[in-house]
C-alpha positions as CSV (number, residue, x, y, z in Angstrom):
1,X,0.0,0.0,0.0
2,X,0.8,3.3,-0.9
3,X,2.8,5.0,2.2
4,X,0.3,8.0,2.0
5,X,-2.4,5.9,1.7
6,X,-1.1,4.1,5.5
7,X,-0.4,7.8,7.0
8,X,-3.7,8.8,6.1
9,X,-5.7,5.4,7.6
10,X,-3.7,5.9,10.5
11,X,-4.1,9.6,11.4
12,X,-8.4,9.1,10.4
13,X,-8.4,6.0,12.3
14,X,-7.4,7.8,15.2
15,X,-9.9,10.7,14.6
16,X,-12.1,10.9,17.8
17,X,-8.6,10.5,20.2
18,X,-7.3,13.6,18.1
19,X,-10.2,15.6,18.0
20,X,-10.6,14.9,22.4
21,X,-7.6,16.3,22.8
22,X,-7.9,19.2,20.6
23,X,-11.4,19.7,23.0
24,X,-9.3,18.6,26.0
25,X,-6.2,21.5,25.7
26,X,-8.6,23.9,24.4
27,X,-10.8,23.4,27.0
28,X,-7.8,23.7,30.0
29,X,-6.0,27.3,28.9
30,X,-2.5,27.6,30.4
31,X,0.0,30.6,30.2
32,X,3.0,29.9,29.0
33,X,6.0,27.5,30.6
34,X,3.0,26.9,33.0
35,X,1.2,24.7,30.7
36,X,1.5,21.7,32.9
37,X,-1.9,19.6,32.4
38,X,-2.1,20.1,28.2
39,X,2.1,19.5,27.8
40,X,1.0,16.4,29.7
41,X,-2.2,15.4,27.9
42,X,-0.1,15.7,24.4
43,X,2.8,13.7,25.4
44,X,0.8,10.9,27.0
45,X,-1.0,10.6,24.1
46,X,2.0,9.9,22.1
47,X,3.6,7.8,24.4
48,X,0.5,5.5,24.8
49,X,0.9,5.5,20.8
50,X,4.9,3.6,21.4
51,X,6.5,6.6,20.9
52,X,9.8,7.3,23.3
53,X,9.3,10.4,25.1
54,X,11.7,12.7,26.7
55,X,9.8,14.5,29.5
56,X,11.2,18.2,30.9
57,X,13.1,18.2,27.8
58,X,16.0,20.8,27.4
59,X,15.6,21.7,31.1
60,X,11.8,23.1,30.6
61,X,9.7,21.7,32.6
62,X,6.4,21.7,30.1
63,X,8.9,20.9,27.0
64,X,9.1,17.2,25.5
65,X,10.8,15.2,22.6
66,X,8.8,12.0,21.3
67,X,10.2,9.9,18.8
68,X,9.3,6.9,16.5
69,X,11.2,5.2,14.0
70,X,14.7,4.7,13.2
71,X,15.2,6.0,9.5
72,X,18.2,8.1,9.1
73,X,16.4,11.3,7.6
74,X,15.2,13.0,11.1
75,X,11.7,14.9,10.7
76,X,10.6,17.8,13.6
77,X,6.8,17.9,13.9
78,X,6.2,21.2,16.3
79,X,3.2,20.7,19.1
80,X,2.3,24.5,20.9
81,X,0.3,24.4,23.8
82,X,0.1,27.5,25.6
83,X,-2.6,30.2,25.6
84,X,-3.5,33.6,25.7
85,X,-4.2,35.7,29.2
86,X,-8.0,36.6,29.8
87,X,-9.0,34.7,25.6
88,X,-7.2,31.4,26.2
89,X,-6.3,29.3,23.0
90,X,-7.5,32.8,20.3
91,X,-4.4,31.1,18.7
92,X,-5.3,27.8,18.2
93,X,-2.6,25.9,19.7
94,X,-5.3,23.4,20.3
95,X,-5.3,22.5,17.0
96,X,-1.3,23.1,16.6
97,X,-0.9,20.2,19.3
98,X,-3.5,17.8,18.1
99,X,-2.5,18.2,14.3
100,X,1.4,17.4,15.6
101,X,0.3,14.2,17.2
102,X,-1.9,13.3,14.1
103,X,0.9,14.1,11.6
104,X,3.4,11.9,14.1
105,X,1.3,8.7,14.2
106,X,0.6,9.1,10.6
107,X,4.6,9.0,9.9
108,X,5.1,6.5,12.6
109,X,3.0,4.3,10.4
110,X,5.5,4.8,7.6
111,X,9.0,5.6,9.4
112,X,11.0,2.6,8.5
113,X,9.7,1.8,5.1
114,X,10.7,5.3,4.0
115,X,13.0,5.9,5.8
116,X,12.6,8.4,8.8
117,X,12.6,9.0,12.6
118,X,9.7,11.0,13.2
119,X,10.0,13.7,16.3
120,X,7.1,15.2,17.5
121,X,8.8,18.0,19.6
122,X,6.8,19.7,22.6
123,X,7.7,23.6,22.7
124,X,6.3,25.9,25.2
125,X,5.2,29.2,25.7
126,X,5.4,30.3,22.1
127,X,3.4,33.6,23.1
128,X,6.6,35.6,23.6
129,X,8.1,33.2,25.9
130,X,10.6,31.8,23.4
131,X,10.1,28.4,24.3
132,X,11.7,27.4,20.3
133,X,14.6,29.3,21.0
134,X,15.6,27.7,24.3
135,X,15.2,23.9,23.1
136,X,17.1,24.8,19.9
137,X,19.9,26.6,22.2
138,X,19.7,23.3,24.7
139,X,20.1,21.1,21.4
140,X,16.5,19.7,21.4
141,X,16.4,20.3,17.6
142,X,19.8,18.6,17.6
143,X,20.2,15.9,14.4
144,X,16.5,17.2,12.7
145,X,16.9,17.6,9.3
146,X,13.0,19.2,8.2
147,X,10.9,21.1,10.9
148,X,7.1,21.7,10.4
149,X,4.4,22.7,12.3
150,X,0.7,24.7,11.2
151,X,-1.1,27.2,12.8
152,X,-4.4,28.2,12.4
153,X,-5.3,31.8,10.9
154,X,-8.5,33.6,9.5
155,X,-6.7,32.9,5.8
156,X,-4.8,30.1,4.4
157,X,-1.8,30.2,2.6
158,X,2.1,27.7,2.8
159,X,3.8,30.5,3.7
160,X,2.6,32.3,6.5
161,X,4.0,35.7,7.0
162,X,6.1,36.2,10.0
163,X,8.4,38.9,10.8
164,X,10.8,39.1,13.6
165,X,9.7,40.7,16.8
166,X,11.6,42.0,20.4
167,X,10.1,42.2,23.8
168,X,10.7,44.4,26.8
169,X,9.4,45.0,29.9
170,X,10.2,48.7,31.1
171,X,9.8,50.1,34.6
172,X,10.1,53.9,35.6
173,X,10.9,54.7,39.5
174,X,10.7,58.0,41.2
175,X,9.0,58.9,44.3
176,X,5.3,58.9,46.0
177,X,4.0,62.2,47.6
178,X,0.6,63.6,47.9
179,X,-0.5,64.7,44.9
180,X,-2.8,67.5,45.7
181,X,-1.1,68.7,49.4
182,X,2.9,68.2,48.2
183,X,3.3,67.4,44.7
184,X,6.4,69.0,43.6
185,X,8.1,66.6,46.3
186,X,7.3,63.4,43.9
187,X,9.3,62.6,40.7
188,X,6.2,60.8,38.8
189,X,6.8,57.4,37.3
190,X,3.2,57.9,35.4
191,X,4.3,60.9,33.4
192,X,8.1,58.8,32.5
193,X,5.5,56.1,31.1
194,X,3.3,58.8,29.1
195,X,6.2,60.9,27.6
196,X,7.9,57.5,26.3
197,X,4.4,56.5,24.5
198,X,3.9,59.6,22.8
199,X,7.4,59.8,21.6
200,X,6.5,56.1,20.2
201,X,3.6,57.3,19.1
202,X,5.4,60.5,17.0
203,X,8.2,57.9,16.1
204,X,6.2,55.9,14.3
205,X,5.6,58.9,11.1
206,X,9.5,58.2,10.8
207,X,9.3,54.4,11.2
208,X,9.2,51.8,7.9
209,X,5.7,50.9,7.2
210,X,7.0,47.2,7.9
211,X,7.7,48.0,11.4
212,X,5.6,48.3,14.1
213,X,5.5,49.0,18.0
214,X,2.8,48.6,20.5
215,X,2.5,47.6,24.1
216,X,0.4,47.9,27.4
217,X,0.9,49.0,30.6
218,X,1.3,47.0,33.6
219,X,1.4,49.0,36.5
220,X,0.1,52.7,36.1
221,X,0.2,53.8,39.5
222,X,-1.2,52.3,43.3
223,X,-4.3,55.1,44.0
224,X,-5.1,58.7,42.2
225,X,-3.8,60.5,44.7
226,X,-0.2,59.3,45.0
227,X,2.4,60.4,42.8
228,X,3.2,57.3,41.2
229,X,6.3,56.1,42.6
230,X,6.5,52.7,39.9
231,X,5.2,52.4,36.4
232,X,5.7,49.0,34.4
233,X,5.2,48.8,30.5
234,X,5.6,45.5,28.2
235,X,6.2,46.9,24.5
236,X,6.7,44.4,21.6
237,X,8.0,45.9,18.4
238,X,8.5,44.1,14.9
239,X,10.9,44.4,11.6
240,X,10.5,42.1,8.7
241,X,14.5,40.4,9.8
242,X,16.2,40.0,12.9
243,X,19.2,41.9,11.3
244,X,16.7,44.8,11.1
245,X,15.0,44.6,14.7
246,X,17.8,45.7,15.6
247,X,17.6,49.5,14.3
248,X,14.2,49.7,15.8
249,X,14.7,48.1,19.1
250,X,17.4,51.4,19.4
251,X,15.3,54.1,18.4
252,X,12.4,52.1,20.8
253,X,14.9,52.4,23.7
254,X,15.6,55.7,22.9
255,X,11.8,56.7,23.1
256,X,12.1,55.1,26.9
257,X,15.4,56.1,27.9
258,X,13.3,59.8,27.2
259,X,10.4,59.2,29.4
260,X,13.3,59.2,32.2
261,X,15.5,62.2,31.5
262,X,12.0,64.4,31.0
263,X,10.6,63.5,34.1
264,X,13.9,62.7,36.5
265,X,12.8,59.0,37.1
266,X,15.3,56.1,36.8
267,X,14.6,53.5,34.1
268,X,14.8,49.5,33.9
269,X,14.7,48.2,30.8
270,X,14.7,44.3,30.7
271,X,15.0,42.2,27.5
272,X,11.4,39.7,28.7
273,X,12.1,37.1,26.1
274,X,14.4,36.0,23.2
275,X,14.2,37.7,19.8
276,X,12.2,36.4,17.2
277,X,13.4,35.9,14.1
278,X,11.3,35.9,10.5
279,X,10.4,33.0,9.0
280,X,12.4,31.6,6.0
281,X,10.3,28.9,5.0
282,X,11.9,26.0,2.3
283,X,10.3,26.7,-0.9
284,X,10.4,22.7,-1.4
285,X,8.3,21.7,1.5
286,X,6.0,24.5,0.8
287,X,5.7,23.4,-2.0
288,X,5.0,19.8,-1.4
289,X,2.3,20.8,1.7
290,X,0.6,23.2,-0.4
291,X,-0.1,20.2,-3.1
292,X,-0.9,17.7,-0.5
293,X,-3.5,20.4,1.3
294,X,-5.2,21.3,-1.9
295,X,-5.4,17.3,-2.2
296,X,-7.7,17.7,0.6
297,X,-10.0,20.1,-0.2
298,X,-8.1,23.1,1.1
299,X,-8.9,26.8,-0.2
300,X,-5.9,28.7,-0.5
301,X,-6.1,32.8,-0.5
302,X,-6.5,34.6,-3.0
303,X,-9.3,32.7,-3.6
304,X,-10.9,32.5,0.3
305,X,-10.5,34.4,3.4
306,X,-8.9,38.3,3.9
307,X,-4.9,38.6,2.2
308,X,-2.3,37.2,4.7
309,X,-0.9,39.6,7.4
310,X,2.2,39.6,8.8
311,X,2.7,38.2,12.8
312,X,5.9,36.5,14.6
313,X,6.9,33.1,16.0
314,X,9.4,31.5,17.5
315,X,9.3,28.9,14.6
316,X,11.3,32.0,12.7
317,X,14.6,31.1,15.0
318,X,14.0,27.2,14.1
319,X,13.8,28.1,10.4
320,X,17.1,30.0,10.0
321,X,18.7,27.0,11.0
322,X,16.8,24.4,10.0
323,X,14.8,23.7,6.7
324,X,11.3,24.8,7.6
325,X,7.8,25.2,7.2
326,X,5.1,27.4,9.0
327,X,1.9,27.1,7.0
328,X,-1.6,28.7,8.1
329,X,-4.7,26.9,8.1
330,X,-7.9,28.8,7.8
331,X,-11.3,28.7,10.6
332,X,-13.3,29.9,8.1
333,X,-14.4,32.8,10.5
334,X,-13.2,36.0,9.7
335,X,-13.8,38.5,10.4
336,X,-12.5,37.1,13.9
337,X,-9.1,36.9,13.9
338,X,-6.2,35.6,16.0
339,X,-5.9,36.9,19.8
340,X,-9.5,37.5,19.7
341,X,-12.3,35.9,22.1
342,X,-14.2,34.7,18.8
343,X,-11.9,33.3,17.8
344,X,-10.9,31.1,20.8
345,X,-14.3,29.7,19.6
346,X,-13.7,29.2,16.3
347,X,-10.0,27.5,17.3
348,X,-12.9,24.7,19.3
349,X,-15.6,24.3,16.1
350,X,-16.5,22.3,13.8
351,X,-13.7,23.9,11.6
352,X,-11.1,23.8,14.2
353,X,-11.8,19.9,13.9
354,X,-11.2,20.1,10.4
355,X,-7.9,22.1,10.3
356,X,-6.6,19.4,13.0
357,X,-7.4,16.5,11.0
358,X,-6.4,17.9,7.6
359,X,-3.5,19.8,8.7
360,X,-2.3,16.4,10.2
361,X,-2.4,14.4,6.8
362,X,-0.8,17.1,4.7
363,X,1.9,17.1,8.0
364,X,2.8,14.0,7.4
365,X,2.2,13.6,3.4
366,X,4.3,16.2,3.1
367,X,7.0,14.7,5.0
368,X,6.4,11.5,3.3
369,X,7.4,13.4,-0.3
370,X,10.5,14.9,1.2
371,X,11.5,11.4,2.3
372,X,10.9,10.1,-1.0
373,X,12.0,12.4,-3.5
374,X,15.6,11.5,-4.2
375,X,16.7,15.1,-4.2
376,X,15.1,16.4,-1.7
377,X,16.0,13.7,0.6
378,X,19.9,14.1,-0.2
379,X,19.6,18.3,0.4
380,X,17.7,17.8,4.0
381,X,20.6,14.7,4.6
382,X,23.3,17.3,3.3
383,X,21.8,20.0,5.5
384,X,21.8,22.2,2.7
385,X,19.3,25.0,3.1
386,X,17.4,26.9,-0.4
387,X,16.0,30.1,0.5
């Protein structure tokens, strides 16, 4: 039997399991690195399927390496599982774990007779935690030739748009005083925080149309009538490359460091996660999952859903060094989009259940065509990249 044919019996034979624990994450929202029941829930599930599973993998606690197979050619399938504060899974990384456990038993199925070791890698706290970045540091992407994962998205397209994004957190000091009786015996931390967004806010006229800054305050002050002694900002800004990030992050800075000098406060500005790089997705694979999707019924963009925009991922970092794909998957529910409540519900409907199931097959088709195509499979062996 054709080894497509096997993947794809496999993963639909296994349909209700992966749909439960689409339900099952969805339904238990955990922030990221904390993500202790659903990092769980996914790695049982593959261990219960015979695959070996590595547990607190790369010293994160919620992180986990599963493998099956023993074929030279090593393919990383990416599972997220955290969620959002206050909208839980608006990013569907429901469907990102369940669709990384599909696509892995559907390979299992296959691994020796073409000729892979499937790894179903567990990374954490995606939303701005990094959790990508550390594993590939610790080596948990060690040895993988191909990396893959998809995400779901109000469009669908086999490239997803992802730009490369920095992340601060920013706290102001001065000092508390009464602010009607003695006021000009505070140095207010509030004001610090206001002067540095509207100099981000005039910066942006001079900014790139590509590059973006925005951000929310943490800590404004303690009650209206103290001059606020403590201010706390996260900001997140965004360039299409990491090599560019790094112009903005200094003009950024420069908009805090400002908020200081004009108000006499001191100023902590602490780097709150790794960088995140663009995605340079392999124009093979993308090639090969696009195919294998619109084999399934799949609408691609232009012809459904609003134009791809541009977000960031941690996946960028894996796919500089690693031949990568990052494909979205669309709910069919725009106009709710990503990081929305509506969206949450969409991530656990009918076509949430879809994306799961289909992006699991085209997963592992895909997968099974870079394994199989003779020059394909000597590039990803060679470790030779083609951007």
């Amino acid at each position: 039997m054709d080894p497509k044919e096997i993947a794809h019996r496999r993963i639909d034979g296994s349909r209700d399991a992966l749909l439960d624990l689409s339900h099952r994450v969805h339904a238990c929202p955990e922030l990221g690195f904390a993500e202790t029941e659903t990092s769980a829930l996914v790695a049982d599930s593959l261990e219960l399927a015979g695959f070996r599973v590595e547990r607190g993998a790369c010293d994160l606690p919620t992180a986990f390496i599963a493998r099956a197979g023993s074929g030279p050619l090593r393919i990383g399938i990416c599972a997220e599982y955290d969620a959002l504060p206050s909208v839980g899974h608006a990013c569907g990384h429901n469907v990102i774990a369940a669709a990384a456990v599909g696509a892995g038993l559907g390979l299992a199925a296959v691994a020796d007779e073409v000729g892979i070791e499937v790894v179903v890698i567990g990374t954490p706290a995606e939303e701005g935690g990094g959790g990508k970045v550390f594993m590939l540091e610790r080596g948990g992407f060690d040895g993988i030739h191909a990396a893959m994962m998809v995400h779901p998205a109000p469009y669908e397209t086999a490239d997803m748009p992802m730009i490369a994004a920095g992340h601060v957190t920013v706290t102001y000091r001065g000092k508390a005083a009464h602010a009607a009786a003695f006021p000009w015996l505070g140095v207010n931390a509030g004001d610090a925080l206001v002067v540095a967004q509207v100099a981000i806010g005039l910066l942006r006229q001079q900014l790139p149309l590509d590059v973006q800054a925005h951000g929310i305050v943490l800590k404004g002050g303690d009650a209206m009538n103290i001059i606020p002694h403590e201010t706390v900002m996260d900001y997140m800004f965004r360039a299409p490359t990491i090599e560019g990030l790094e112009g903005v992050k200094s003009r950024i800075l420069a908009c805090f460091e400002a908020g200081a000098i004009a108000t006499g406060c001191t100023v902590e500005i602490a780097q709150a996660g790794p960088d995140y790089s663009e995605v340079r997705a392999d124009p093979d694979l993308v090639a090969a999952y696009e195919r294998n999707a619109r084999a399934l019924g799949r609408v691609f963009w232009p012809d459904a859903g609003p134009e791809p925009t541009a977000a960031s991922t941690d996946m960028g970092n894996v796919s500089l060094v690693i031949p990568s794909i990052h494909p979205a998957m669309s709910l069919d529910c725009y106009p709710a989009v990503n990081h929305q409540a509506a969206f949450t519900d969409a991530a656990g409907s009918p076509a949430g259940d879809r994306a799961t199931i289909d992006g699991a097959i085209a997963m592992a088709w895909t997968a099974i065509d870079a394994a199989t195509d003779p020059a394909i499979r000597a590039r990803l062996l060679a470790g030779t990249r083609k951007d």
